[in-house]
PDB file of N, CA, C and O in Angstrom, chain B, residues numbered from 101:
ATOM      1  N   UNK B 101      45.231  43.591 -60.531  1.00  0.00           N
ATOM      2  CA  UNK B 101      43.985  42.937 -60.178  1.00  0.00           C
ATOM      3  C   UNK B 101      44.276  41.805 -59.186  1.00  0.00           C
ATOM      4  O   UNK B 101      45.303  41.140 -59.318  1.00  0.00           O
ATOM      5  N   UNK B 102      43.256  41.525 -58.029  1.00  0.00           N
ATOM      6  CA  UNK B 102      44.072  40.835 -57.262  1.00  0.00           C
ATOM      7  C   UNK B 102      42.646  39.798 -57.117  1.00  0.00           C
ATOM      8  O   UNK B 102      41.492  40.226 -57.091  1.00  0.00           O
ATOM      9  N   UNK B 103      42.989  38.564 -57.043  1.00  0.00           N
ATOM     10  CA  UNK B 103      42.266  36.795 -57.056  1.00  0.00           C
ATOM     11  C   UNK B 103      41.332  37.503 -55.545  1.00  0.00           C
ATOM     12  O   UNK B 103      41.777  38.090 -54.558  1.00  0.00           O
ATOM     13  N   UNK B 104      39.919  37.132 -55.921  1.00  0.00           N
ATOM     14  CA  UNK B 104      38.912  37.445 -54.778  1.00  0.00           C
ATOM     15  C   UNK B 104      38.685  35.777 -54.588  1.00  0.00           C
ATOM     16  O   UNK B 104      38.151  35.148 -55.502  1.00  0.00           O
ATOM     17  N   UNK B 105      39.072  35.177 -53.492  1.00  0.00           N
ATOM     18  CA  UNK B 105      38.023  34.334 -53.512  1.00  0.00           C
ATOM     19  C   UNK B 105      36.772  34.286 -53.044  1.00  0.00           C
ATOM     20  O   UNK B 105      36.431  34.861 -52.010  1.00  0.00           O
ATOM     21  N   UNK B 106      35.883  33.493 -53.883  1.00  0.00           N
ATOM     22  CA  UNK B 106      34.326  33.828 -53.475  1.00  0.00           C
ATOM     23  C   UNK B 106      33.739  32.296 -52.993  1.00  0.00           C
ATOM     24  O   UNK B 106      34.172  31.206 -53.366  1.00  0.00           O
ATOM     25  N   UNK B 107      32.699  32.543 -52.114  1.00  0.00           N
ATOM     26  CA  UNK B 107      32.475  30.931 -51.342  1.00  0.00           C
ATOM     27  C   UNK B 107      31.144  30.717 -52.252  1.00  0.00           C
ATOM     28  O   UNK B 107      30.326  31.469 -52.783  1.00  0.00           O
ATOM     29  N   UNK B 108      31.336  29.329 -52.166  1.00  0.00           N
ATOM     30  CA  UNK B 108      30.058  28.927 -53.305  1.00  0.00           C
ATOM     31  C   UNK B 108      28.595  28.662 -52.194  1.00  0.00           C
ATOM     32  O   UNK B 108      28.407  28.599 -50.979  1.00  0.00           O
ATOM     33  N   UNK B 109      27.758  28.562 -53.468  1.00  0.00           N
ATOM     34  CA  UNK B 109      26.727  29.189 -52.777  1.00  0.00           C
ATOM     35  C   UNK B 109      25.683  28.179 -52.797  1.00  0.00           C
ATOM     36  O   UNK B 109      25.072  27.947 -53.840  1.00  0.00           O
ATOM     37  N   UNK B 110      25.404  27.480 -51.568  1.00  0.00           N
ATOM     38  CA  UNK B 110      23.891  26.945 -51.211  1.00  0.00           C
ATOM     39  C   UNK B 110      24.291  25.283 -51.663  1.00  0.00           C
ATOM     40  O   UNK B 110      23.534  24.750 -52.474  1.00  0.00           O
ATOM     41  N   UNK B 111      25.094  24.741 -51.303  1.00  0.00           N
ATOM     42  CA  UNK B 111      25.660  23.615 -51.990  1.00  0.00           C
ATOM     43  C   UNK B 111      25.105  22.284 -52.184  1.00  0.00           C
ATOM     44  O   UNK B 111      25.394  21.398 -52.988  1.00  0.00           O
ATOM     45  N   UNK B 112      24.179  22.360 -51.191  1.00  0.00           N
ATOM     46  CA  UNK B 112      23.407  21.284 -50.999  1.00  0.00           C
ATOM     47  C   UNK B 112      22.131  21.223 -51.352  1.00  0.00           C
ATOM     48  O   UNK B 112      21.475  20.182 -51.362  1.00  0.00           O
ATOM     49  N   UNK B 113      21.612  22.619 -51.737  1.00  0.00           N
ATOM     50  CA  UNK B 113      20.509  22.908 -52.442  1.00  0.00           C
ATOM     51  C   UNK B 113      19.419  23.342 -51.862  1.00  0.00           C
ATOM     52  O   UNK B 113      18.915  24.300 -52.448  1.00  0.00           O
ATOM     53  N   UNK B 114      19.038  23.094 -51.208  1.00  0.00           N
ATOM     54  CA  UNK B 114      18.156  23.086 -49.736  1.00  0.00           C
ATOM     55  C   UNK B 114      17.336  24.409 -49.920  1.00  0.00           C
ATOM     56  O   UNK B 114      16.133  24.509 -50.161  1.00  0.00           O
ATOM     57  N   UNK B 115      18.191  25.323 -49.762  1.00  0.00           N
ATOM     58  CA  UNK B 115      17.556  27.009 -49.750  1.00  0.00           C
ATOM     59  C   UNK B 115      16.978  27.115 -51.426  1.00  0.00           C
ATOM     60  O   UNK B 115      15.929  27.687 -51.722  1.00  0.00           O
ATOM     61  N   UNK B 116      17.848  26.476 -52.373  1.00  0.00           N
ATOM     62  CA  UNK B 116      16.886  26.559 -53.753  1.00  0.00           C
ATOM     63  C   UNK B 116      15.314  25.699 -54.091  1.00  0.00           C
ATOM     64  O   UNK B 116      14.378  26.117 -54.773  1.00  0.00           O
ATOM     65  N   UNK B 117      15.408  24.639 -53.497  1.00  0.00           N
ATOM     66  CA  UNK B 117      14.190  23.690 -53.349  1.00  0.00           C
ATOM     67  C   UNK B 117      13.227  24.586 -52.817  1.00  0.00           C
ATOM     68  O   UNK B 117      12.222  24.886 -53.461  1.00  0.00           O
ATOM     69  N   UNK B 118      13.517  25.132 -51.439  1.00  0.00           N
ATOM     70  CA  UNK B 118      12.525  25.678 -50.493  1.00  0.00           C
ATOM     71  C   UNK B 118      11.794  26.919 -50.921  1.00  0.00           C
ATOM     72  O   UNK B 118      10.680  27.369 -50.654  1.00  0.00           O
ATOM     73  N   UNK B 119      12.935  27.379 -51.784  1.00  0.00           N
ATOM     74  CA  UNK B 119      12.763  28.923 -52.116  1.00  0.00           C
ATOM     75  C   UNK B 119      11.549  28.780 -53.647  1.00  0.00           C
ATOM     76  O   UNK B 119      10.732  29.609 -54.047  1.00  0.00           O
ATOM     77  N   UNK B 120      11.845  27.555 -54.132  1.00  0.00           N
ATOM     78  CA  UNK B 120      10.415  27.026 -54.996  1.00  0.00           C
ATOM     79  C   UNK B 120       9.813  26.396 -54.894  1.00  0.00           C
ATOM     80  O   UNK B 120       9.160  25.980 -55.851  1.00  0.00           O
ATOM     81  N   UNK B 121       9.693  26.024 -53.882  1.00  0.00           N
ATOM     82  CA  UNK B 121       8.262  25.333 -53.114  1.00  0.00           C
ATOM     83  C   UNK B 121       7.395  26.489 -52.463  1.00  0.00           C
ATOM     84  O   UNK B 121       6.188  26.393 -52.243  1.00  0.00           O
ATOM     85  N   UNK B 122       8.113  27.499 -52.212  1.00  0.00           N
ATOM     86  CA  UNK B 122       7.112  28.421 -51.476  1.00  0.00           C
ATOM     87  C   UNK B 122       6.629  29.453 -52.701  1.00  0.00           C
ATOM     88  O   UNK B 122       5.504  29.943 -52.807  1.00  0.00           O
ATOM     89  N   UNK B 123       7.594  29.626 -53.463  1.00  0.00           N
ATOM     90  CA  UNK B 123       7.134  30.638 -54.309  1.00  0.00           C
ATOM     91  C   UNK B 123       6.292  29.560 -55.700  1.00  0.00           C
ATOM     92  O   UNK B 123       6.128  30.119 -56.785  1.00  0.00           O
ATOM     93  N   UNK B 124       5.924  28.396 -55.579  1.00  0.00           N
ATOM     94  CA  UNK B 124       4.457  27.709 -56.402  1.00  0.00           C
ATOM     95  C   UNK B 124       3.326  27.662 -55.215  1.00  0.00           C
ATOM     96  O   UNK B 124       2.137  27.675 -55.530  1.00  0.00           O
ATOM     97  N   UNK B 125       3.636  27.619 -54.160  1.00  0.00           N
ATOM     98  CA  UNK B 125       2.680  27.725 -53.661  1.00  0.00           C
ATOM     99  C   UNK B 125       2.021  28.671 -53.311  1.00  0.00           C
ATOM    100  O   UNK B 125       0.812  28.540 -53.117  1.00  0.00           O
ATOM    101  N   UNK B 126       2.612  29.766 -53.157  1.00  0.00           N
ATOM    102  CA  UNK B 126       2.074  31.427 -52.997  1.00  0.00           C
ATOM    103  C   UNK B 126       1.479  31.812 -54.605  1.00  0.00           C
ATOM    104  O   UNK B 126       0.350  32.272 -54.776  1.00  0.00           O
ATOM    105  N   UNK B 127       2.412  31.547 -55.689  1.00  0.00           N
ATOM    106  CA  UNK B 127       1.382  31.202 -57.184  1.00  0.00           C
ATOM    107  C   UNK B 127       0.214  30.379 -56.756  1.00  0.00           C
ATOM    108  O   UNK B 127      -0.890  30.907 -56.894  1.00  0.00           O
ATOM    109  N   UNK B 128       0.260  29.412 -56.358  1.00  0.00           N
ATOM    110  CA  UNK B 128      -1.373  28.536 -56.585  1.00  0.00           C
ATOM    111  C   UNK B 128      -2.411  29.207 -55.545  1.00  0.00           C
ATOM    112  O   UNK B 128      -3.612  29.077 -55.781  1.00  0.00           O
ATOM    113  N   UNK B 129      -2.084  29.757 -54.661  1.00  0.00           N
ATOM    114  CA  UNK B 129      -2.885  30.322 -53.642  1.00  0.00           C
ATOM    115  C   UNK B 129      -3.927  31.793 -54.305  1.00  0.00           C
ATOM    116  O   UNK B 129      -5.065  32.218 -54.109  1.00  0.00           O
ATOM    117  N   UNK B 130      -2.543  32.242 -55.295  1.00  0.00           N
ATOM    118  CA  UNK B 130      -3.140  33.782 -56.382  1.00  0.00           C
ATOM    119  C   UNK B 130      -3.915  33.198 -57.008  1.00  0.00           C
ATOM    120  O   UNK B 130      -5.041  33.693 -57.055  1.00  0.00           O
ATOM    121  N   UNK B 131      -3.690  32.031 -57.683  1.00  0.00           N
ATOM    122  CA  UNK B 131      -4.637  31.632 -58.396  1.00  0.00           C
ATOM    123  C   UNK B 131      -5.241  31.453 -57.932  1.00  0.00           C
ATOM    124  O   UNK B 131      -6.005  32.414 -58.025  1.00  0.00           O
ATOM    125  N   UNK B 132      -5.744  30.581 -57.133  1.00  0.00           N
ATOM    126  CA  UNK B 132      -7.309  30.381 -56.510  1.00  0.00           C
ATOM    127  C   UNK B 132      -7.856  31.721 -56.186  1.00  0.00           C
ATOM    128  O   UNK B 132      -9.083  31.688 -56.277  1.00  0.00           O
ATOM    129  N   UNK B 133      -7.448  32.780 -55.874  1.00  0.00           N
ATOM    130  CA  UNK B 133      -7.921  33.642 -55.136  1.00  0.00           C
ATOM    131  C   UNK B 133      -8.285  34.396 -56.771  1.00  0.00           C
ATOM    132  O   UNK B 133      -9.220  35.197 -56.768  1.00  0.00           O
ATOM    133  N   UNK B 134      -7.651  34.173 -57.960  1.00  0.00           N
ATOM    134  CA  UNK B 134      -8.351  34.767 -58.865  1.00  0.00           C
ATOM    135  C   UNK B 134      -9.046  33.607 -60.168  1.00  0.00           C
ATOM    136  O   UNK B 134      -9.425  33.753 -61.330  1.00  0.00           O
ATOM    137  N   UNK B 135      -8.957  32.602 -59.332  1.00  0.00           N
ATOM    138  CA  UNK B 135      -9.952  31.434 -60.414  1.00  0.00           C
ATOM    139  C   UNK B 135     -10.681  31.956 -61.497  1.00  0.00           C
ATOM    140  O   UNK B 135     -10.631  31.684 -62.696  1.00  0.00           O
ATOM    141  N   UNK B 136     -11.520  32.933 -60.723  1.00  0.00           N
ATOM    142  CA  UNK B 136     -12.943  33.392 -61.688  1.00  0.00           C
ATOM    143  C   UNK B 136     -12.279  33.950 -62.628  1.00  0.00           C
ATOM    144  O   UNK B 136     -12.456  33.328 -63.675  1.00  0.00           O
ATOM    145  N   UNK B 137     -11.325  35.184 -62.802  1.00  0.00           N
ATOM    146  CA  UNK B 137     -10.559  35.629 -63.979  1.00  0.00           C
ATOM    147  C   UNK B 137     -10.055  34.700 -64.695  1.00  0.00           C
ATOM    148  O   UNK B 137     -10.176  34.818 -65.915  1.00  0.00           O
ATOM    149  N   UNK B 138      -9.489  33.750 -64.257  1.00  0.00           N
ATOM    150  CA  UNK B 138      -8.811  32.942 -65.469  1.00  0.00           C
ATOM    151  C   UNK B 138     -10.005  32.907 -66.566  1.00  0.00           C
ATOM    152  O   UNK B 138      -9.851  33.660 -67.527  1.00  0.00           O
ATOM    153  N   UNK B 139     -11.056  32.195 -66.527  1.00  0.00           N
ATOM    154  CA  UNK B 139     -11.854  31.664 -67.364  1.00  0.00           C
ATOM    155  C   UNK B 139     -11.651  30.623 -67.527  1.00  0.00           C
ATOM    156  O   UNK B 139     -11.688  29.751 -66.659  1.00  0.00           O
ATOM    157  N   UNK B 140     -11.253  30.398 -69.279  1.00  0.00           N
ATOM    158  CA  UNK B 140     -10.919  28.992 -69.409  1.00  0.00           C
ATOM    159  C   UNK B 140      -9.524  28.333 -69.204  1.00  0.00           C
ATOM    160  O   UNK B 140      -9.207  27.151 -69.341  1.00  0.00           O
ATOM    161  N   UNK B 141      -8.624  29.621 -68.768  1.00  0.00           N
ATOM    162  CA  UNK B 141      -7.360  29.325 -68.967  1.00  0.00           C
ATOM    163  C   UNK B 141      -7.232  28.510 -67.438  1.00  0.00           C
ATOM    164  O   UNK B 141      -6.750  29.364 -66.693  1.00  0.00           O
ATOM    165  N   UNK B 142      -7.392  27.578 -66.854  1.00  0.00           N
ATOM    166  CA  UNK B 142      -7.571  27.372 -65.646  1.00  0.00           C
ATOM    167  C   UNK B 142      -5.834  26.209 -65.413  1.00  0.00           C
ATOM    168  O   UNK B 142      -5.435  25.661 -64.385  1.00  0.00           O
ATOM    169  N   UNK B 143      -5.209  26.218 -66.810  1.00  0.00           N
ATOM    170  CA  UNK B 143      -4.730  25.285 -66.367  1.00  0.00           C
ATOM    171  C   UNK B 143      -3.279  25.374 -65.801  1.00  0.00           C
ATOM    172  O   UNK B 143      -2.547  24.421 -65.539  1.00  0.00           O
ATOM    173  N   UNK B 144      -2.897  27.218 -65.610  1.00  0.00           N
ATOM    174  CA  UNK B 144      -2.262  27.447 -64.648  1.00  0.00           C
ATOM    175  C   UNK B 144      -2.054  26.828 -63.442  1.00  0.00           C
ATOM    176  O   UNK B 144      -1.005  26.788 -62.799  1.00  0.00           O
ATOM    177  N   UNK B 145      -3.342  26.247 -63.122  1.00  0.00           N
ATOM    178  CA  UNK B 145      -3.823  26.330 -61.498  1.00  0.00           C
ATOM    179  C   UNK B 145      -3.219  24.759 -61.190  1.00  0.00           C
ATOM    180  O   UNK B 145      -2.971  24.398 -60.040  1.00  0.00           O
ATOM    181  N   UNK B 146      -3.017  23.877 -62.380  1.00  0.00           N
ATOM    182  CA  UNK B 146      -2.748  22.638 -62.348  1.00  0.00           C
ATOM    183  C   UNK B 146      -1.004  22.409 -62.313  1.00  0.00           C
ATOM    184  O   UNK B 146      -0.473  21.590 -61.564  1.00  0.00           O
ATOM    185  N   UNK B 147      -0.187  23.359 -63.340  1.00  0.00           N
ATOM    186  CA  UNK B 147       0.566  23.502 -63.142  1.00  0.00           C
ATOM    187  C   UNK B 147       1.352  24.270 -61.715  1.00  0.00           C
ATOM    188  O   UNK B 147       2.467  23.853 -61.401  1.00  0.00           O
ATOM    189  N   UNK B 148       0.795  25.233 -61.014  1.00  0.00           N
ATOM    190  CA  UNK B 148       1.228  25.843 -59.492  1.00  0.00           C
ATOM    191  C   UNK B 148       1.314  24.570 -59.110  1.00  0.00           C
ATOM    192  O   UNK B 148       2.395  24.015 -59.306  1.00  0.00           O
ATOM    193  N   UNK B 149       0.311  23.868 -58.535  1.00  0.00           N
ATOM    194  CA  UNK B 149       0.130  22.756 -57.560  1.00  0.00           C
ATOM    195  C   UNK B 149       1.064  21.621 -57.868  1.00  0.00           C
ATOM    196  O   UNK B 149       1.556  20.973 -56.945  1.00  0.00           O
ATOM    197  N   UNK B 150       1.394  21.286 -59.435  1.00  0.00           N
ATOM    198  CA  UNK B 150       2.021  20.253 -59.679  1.00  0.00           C
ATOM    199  C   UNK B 150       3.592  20.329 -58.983  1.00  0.00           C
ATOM    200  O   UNK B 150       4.280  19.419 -58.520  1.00  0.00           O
ATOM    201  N   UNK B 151       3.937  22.184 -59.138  1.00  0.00           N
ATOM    202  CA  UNK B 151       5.409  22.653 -58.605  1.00  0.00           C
ATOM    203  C   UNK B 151       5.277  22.596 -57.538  1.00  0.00           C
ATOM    204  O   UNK B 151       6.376  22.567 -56.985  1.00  0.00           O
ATOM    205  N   UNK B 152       4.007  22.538 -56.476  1.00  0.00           N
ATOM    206  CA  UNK B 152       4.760  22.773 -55.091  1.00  0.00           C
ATOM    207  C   UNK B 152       4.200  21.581 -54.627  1.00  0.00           C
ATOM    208  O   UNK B 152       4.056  21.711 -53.411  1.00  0.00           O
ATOM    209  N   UNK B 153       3.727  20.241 -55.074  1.00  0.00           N
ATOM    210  CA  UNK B 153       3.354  18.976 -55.005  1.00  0.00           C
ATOM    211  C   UNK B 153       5.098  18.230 -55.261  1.00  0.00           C
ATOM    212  O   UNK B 153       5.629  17.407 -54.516  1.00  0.00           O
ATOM    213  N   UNK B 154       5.530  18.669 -56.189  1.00  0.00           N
ATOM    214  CA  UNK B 154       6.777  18.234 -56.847  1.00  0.00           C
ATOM    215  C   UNK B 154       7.804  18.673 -55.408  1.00  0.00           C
ATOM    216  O   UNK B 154       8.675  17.915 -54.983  1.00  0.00           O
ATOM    217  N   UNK B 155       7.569  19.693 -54.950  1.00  0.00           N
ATOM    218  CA  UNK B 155       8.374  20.449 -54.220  1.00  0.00           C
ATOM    219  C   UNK B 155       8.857  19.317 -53.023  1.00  0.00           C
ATOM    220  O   UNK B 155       9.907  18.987 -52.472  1.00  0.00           O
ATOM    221  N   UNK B 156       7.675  19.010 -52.989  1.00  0.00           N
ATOM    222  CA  UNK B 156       7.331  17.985 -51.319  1.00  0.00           C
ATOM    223  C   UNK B 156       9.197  17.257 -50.914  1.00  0.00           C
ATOM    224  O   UNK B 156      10.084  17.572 -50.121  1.00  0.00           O
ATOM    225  N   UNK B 157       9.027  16.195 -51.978  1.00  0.00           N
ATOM    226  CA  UNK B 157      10.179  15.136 -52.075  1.00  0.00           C
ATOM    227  C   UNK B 157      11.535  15.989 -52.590  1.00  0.00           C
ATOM    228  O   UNK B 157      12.622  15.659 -52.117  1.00  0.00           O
ATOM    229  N   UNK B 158      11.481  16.801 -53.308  1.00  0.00           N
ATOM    230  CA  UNK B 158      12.532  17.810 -53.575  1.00  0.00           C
ATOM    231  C   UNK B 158      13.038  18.247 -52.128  1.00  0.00           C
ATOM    232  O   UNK B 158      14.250  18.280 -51.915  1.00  0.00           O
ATOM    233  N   UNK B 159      12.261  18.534 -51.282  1.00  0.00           N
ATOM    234  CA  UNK B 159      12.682  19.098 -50.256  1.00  0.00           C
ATOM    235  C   UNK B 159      13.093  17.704 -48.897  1.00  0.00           C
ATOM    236  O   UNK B 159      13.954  17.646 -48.019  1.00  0.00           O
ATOM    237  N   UNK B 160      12.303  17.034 -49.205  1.00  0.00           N
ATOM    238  CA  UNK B 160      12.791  15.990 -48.522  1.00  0.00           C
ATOM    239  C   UNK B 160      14.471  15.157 -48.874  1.00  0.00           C
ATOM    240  O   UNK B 160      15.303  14.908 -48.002  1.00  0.00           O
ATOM    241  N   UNK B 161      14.643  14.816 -50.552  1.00  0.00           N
ATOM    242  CA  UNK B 161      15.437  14.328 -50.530  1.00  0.00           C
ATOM    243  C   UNK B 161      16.786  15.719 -50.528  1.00  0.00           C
ATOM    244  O   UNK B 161      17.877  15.149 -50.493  1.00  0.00           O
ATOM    245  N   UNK B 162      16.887  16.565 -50.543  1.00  0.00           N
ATOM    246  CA  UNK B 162      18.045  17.783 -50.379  1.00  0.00           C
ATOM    247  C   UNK B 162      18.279  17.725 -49.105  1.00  0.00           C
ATOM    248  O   UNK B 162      19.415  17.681 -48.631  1.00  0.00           O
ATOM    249  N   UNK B 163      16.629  17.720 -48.072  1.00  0.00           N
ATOM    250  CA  UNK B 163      17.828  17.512 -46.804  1.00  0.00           C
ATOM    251  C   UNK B 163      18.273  16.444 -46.382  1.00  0.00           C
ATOM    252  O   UNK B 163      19.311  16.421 -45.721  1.00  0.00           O
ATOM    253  N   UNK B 164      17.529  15.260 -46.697  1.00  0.00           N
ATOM    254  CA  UNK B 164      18.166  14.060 -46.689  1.00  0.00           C
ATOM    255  C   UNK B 164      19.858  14.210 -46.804  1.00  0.00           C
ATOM    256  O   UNK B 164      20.687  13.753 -46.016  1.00  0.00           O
ATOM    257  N   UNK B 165      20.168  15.225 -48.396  1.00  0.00           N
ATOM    258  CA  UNK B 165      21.251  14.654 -49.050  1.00  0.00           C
ATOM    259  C   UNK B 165      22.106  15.687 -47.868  1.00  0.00           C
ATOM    260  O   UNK B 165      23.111  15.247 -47.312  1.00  0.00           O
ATOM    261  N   UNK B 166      21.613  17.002 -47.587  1.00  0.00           N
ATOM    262  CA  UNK B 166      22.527  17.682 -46.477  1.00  0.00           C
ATOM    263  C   UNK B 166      23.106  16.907 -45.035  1.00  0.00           C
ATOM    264  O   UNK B 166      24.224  16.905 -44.520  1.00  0.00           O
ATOM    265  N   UNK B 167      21.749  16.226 -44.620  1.00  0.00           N
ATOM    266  CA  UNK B 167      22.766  15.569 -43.600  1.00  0.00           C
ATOM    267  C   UNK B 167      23.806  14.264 -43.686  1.00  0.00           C
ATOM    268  O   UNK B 167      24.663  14.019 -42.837  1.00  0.00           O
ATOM    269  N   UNK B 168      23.600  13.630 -44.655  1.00  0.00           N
ATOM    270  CA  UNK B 168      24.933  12.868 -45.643  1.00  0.00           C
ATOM    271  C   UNK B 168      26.211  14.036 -45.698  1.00  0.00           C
ATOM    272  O   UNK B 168      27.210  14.086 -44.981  1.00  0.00           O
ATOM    273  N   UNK B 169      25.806  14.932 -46.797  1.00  0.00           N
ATOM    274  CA  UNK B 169      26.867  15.759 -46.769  1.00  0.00           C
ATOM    275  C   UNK B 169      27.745  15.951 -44.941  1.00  0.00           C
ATOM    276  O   UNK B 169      28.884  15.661 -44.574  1.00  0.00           O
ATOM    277  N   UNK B 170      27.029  16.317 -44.490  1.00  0.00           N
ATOM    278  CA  UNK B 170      27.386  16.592 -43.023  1.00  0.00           C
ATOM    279  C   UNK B 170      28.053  15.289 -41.871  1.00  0.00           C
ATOM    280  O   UNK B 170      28.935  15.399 -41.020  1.00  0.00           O
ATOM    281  N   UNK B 171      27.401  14.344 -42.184  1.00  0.00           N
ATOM    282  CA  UNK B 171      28.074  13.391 -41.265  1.00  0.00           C
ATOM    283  C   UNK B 171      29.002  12.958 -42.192  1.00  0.00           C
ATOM    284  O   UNK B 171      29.665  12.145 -41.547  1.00  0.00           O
ATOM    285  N   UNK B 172      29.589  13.015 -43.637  1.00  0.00           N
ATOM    286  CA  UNK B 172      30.666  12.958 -43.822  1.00  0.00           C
ATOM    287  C   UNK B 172      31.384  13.887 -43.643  1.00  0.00           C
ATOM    288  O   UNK B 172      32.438  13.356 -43.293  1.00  0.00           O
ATOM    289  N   UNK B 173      31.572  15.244 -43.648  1.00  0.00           N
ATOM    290  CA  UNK B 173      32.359  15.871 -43.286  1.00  0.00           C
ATOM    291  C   UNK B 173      32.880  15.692 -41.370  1.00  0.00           C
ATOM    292  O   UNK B 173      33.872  16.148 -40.802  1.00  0.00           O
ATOM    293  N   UNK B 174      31.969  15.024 -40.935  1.00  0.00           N
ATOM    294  CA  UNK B 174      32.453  15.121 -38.871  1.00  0.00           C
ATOM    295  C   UNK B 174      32.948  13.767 -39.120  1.00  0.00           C
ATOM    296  O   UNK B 174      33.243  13.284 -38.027  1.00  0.00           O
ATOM    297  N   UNK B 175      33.249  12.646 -40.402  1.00  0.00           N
ATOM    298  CA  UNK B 175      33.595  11.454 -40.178  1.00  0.00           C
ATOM    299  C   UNK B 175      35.240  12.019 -40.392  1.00  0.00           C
ATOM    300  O   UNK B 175      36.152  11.608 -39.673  1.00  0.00           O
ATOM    301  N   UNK B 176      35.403  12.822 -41.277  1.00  0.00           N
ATOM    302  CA  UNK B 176      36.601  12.856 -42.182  1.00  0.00           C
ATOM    303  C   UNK B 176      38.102  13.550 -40.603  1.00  0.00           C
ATOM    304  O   UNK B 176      39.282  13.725 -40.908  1.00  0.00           O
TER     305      UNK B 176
END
C-alpha cells in the first residue's frame, strides 16, 4: 500500500460560507414561491432568511480572513 498524499480542502472556508449562503437563499426564495402551502407552518420562511442574513458577515469575514491568510504567505 503506498502513502497518497491528499491536499486539504477549501482552507479558508470561503467556498463553504458561499456554498450556504446560496443554497438558504434559493430555500427562502421556494418558500416564498410556496408560502400559500405552508399554512401555518410559515416559520420555515424565518429560518431560510435568518441563514442567508447570517450568511452576509460569514462571507465577509472568510474573505477578510483569506486575504490575511495570503499576505502572510507573500510576507514569509
Amino acid at each position: 500500500m503506498t502513502d497518497v498524499e491528499i491536499p486539504p480542502l477549501d482552507e479558508d472556508g470561503v467556498g463553504a460560507v458561499a456554498a450556504g449562503t446560496v443554497l438558504w437563499t434559493v430555500a427562502l426564495l421556494v418558500l416564498l414561491l410556496l408560502r400559500d402551502r405552508l399554512g401555518v407552518d410559515q416559520w420555515w420562511l424565518w429560518v431560510a432568511l435568518t441563514g442567508a442574513l447570517l450568511g452576509l458577515p460569514g462571507l465577509w469575514f472568510t474573505r477578510r480572513r483569506r486575504s490575511a491568510y495570503r499576505r502572510g504567505a507573500t510576507d514569509e
